[in-house]
C-alpha positions as CSV (number, residue, x, y, z in Angstrom):
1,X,-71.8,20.0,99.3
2,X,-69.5,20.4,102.0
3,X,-67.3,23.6,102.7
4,X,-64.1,21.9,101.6
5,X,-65.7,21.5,98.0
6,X,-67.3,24.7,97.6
7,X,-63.9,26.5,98.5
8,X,-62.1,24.6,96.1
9,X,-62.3,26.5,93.1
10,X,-61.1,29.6,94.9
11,X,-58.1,27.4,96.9
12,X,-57.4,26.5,93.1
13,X,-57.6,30.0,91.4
14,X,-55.6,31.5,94.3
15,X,-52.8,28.8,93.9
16,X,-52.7,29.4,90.5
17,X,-52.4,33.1,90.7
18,X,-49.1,32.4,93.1
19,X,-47.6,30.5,90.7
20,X,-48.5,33.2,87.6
21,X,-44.5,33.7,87.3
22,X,-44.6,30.3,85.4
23,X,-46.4,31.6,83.1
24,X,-44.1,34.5,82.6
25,X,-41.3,32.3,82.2
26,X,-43.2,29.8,79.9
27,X,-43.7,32.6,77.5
28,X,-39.7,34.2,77.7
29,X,-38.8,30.1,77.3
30,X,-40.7,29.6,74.2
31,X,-39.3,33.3,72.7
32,X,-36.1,32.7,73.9
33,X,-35.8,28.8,72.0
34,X,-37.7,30.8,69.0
35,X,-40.8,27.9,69.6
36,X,-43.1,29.8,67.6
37,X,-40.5,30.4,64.8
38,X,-39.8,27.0,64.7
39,X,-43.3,25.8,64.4
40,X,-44.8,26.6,60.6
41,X,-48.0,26.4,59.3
42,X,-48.1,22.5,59.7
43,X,-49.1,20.6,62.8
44,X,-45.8,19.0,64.5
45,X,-45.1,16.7,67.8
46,X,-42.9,17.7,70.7
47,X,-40.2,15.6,69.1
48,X,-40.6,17.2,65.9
49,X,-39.8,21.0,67.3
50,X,-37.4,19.8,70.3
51,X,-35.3,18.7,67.5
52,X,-35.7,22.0,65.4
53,X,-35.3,24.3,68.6
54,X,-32.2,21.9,70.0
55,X,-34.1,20.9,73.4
56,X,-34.6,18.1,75.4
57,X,-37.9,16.1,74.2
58,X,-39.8,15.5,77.6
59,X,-38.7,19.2,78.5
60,X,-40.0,20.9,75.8
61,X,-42.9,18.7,76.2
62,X,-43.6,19.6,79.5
63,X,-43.3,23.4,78.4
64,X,-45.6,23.2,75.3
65,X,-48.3,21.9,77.6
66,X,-48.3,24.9,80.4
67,X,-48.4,27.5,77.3
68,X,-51.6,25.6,75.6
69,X,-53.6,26.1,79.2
70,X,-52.7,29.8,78.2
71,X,-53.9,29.1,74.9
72,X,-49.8,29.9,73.4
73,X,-50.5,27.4,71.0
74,X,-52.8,24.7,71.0
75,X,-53.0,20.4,70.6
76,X,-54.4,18.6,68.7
77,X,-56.1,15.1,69.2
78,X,-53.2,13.5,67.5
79,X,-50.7,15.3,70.0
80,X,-49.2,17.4,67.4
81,X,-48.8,21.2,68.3
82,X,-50.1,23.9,66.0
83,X,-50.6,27.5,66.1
84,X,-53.0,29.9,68.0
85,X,-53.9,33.4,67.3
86,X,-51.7,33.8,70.6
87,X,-48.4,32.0,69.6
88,X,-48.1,33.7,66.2
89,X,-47.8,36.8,68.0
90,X,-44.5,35.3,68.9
91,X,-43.2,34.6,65.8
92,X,-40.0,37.1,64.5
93,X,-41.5,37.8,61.1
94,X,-44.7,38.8,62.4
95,X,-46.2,42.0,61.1
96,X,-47.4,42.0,64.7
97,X,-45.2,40.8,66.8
98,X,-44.6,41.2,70.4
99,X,-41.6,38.9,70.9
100,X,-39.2,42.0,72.0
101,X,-41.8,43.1,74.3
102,X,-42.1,39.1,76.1
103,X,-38.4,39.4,76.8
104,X,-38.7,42.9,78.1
105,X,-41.4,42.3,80.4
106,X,-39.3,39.4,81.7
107,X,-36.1,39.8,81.8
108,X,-34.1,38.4,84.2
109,X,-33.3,41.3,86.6
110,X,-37.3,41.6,87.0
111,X,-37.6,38.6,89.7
112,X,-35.4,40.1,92.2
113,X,-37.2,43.5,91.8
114,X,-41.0,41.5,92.1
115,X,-39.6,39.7,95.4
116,X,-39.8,43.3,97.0
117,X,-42.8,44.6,96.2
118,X,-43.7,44.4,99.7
119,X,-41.2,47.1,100.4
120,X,-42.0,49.6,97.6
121,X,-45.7,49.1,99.0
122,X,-44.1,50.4,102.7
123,X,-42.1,53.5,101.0
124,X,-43.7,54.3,98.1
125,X,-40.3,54.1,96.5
126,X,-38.3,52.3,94.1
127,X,-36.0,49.3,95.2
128,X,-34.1,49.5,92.2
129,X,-31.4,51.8,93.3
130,X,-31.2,50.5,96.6
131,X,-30.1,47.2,94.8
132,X,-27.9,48.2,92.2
133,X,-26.4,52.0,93.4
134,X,-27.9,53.5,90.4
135,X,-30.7,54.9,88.9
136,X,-32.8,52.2,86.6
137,X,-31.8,53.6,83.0
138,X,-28.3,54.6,84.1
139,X,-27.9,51.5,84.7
140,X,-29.9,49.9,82.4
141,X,-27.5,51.2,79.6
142,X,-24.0,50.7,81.4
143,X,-24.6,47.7,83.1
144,X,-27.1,45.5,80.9
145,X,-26.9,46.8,77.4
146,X,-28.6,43.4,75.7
147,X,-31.3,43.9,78.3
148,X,-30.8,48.0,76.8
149,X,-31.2,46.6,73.3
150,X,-34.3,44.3,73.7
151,X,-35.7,47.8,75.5
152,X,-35.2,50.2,72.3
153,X,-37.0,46.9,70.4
154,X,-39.6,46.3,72.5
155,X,-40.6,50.4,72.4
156,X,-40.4,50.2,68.6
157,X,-42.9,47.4,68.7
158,X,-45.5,48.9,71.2
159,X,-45.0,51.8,69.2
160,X,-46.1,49.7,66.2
161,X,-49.3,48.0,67.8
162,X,-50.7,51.9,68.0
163,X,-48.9,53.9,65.8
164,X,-51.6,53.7,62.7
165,X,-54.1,54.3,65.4
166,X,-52.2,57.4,67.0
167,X,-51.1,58.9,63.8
168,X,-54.7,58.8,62.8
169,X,-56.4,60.4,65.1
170,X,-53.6,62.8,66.3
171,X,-54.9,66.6,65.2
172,X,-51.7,67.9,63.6
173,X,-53.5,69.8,60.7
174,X,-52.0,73.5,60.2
175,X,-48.8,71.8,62.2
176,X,-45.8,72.5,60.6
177,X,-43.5,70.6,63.0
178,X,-43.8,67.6,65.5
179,X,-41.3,66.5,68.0
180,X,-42.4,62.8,69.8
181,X,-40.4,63.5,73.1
182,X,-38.7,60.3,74.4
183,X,-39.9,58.5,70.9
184,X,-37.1,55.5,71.1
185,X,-36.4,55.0,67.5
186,X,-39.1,56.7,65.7
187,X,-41.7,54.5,64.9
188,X,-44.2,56.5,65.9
189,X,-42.8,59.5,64.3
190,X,-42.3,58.3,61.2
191,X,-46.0,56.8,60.8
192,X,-47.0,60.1,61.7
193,X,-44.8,61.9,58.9
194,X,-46.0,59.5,56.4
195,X,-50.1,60.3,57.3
196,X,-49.0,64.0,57.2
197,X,-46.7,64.5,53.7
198,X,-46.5,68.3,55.0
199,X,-45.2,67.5,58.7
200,X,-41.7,67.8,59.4
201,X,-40.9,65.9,63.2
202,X,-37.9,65.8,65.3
203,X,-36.6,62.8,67.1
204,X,-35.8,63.8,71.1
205,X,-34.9,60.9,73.2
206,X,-31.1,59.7,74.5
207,X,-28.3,59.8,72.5
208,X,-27.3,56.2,72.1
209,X,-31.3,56.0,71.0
210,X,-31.7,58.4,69.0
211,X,-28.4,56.9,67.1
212,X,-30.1,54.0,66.3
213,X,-33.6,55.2,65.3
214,X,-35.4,53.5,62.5
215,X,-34.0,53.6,59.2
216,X,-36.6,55.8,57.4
217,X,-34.9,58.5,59.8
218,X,-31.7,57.7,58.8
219,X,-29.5,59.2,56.3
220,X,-30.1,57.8,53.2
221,X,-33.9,56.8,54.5
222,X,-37.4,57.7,52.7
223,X,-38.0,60.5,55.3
224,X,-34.4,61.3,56.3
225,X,-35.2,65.1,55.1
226,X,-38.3,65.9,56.9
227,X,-36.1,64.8,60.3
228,X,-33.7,65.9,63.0
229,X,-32.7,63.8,65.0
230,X,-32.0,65.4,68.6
231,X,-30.1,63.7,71.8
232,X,-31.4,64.9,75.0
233,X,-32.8,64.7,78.2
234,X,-36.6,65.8,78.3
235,X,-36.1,66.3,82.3
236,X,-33.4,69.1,81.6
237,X,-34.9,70.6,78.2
238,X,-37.3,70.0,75.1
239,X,-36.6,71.7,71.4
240,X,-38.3,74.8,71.0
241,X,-40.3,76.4,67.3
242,X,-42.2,73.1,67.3
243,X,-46.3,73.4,66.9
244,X,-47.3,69.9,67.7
245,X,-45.1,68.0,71.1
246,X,-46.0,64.3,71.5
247,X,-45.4,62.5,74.8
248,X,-46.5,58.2,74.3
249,X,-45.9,56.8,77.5
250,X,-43.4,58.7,78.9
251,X,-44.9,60.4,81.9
252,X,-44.7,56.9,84.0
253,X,-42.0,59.0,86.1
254,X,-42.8,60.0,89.8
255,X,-45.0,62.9,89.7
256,X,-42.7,65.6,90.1
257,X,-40.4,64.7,87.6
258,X,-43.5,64.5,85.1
259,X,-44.3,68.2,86.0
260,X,-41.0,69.1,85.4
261,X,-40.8,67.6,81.9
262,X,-44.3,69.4,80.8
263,X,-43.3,72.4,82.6
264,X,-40.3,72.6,80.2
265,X,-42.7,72.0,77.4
266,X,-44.6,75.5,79.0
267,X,-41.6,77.6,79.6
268,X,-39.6,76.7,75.6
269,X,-42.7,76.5,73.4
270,X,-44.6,79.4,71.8
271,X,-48.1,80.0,73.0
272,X,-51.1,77.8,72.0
273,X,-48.4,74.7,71.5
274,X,-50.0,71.8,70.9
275,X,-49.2,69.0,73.3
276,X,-50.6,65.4,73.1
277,X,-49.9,62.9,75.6
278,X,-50.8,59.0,74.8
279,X,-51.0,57.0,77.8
280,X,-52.6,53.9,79.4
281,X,-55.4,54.2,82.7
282,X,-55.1,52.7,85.5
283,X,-58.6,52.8,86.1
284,X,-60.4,52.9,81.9
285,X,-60.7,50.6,79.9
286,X,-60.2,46.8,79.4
287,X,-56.5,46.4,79.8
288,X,-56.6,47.3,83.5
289,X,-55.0,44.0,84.6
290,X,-51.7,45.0,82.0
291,X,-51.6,48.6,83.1
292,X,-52.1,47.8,86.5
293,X,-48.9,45.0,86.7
294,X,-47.1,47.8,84.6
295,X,-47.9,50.4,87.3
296,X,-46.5,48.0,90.2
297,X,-43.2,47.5,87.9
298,X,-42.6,51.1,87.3
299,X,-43.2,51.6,91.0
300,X,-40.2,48.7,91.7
301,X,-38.1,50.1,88.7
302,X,-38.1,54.0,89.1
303,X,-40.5,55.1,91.7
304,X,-43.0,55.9,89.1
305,X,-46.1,54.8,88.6
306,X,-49.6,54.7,85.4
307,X,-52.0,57.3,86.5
308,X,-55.6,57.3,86.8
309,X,-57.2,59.6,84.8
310,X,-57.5,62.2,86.8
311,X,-54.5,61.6,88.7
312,X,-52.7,62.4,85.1
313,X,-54.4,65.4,83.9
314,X,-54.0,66.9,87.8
315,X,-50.2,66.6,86.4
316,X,-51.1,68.3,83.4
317,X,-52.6,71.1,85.2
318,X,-50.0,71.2,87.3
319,X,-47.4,71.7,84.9
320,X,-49.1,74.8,83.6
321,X,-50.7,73.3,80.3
322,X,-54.4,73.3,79.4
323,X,-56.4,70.6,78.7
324,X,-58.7,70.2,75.6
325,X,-59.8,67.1,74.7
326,X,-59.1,63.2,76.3
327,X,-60.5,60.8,74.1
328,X,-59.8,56.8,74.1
329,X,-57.4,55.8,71.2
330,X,-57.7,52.2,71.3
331,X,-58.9,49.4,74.0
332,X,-56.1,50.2,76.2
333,X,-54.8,53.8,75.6
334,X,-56.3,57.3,76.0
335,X,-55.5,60.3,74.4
336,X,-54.8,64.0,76.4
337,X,-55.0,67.1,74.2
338,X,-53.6,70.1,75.9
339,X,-52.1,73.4,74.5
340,X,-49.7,75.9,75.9
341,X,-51.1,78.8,77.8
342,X,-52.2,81.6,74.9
């Protein structure tokens, strides 16, 4: 075996990781033309879906067979398309879906920021306001508010992969209150008021979000009267008389700004607060290769970053809190217990 051929899988692998972005876009191409929503439970050709989806036959061809080496659906030996475990996650009506949270991850405004890594690496700093004269959500929500709205969806749907898990091992017994801090449009807190019937939760987060939260926290909605809804910036303040505060993947701020907002949490709540923090590890678990891309995007997008573990519950320390309990909540997501000081 020569040198040549015994480098080759590694020339290959390496070639393909350079050209990872295609399968990026593959994935915001098939949400975007709805491919999985177009595709039902029977097998169909190229033809058959480039007509439903309005594309170009060879095209959509040449699309459908990057997504099956990614095993987004999968071929058959008659060349029809059908289905994987994969693509249905795709689909709209999915109980499951994570079609808001494709486009989110790649929007278009991510390329430019990926392009510059290099120079985030250098500073340890953003290169988001360098490029656009603001910071990332200011911007986000004056200049892009599509890309705003496919942000408040995406939340509500990473929100709804865990929420059953969260809300089931959160400790809120004896908890009279709950605020989720920075909790988009409520998912979370309204799986957590429906697992505790005696719980009544406040919504804290913007107030364009918090306007549009979910529509059991609405007026008119099945827990509208266990529910405040609250605009506000968690950097500046937090509501006070609440017994339980919940931060869910919030604290991917820089550093300081993290103290600052658990720091508030120590200076408004009463003593022996309960405060839980959901968040993924860089360095736990099996979903190091998502947290550790997410980490590198927050770095681009804010200057923030996903912690190690002990680099988060240094924060926590930090801040003034103390910390009880971190237990794994799922594959990819651990959970910090802390209280208030007594």
């Amino acid at each position: 075996m020569t040198s040549e051929t015994s480098a080759e899988p590694q020339v290959l692998g390496l070639l393909e990781r350079a050209l990872s972005a295609g399968c990026a876009a593959s994935l915001r191409a098939a949400v975007k033309l709805g491919l999985a929503d177009a595709l039902g439970d029977t097998p169909a050709t190229a033809d058959d879906l480039a007509a439903a989806v309005d594309a170009d036959p060879d095209a959509l061809r040449r699309l459908l067979r990057s997504l099956t080496c990614y095993e987004v659906f999968a071929e058959d030996s008659g060349g029809r398309f059908v289905h994987t475990e994969v693509s249905r996650l795709l689909r709209a009506d999915a109980p499951d879906s994570l079609n808001h949270l494709v486009l989110w991850m790649t929007e278009p405004w991510t390329w430019e920021l990926w392009g510059r890594l290099d120079e985030s690496v250098r500073t340890g700093k953003d290169v988001f306001v360098d490029l656009h004269g603001r910071e990332f959500f200011d911007h986000l929500h004056v200049a892009w508010p599509e890309s705003a709205a496919v942000f408040d969806l995406a939340m509500t749907q990473a929100s709804r992969q865990s929420a059953t898990a969260i809300a089931g091992a959160l400790p809120l017994s004896g908890a009279r209150t709950v605020a989720d801090i920075g909790g988009g449009q409520g998912f979370l807190l309204a799986s957590l008021l429906e697992h505790h019937p005696d719980v009544r939760g406040i919504l804290f987060d913007r107030p364009d979000v918090v306007a549009n939260a979910d529509a059991r926290l609405l007026d008119g909605g099945a827990l509208a009267e266990r529910v405040r809804l609250m605009p506000g910036d968690c950097r500046q303040e937090v509501p006070a008389d609440v017994d339980a505060y919940v931060f869910k993947n919030i604290l991917g701020m820089n550093d300081e700004d993290a103290v600052v907002v658990l720091g508030n949490v120590v200076k408004t709540a009463r003593a022996g607060a309960r405060v839980i923090i959901v968040e993924n590890f860089v360095d736990d678990g099996p979903g190091q290769r998502f947290s550790t891309a997410m980490d590198l995007r927050m770095l681009l997008t804010v200057g923030g970053r996903k912690h190690t573990r002990e680099g988060l519950l240094g924060l926590v320390e930090r801040s003034g809190l103390v910390v009880r309990d971190v237990r794994p909540v799922n594959s990819y997501q651990h959970m910090i217990e802390a209280t208030t000081p007594a």
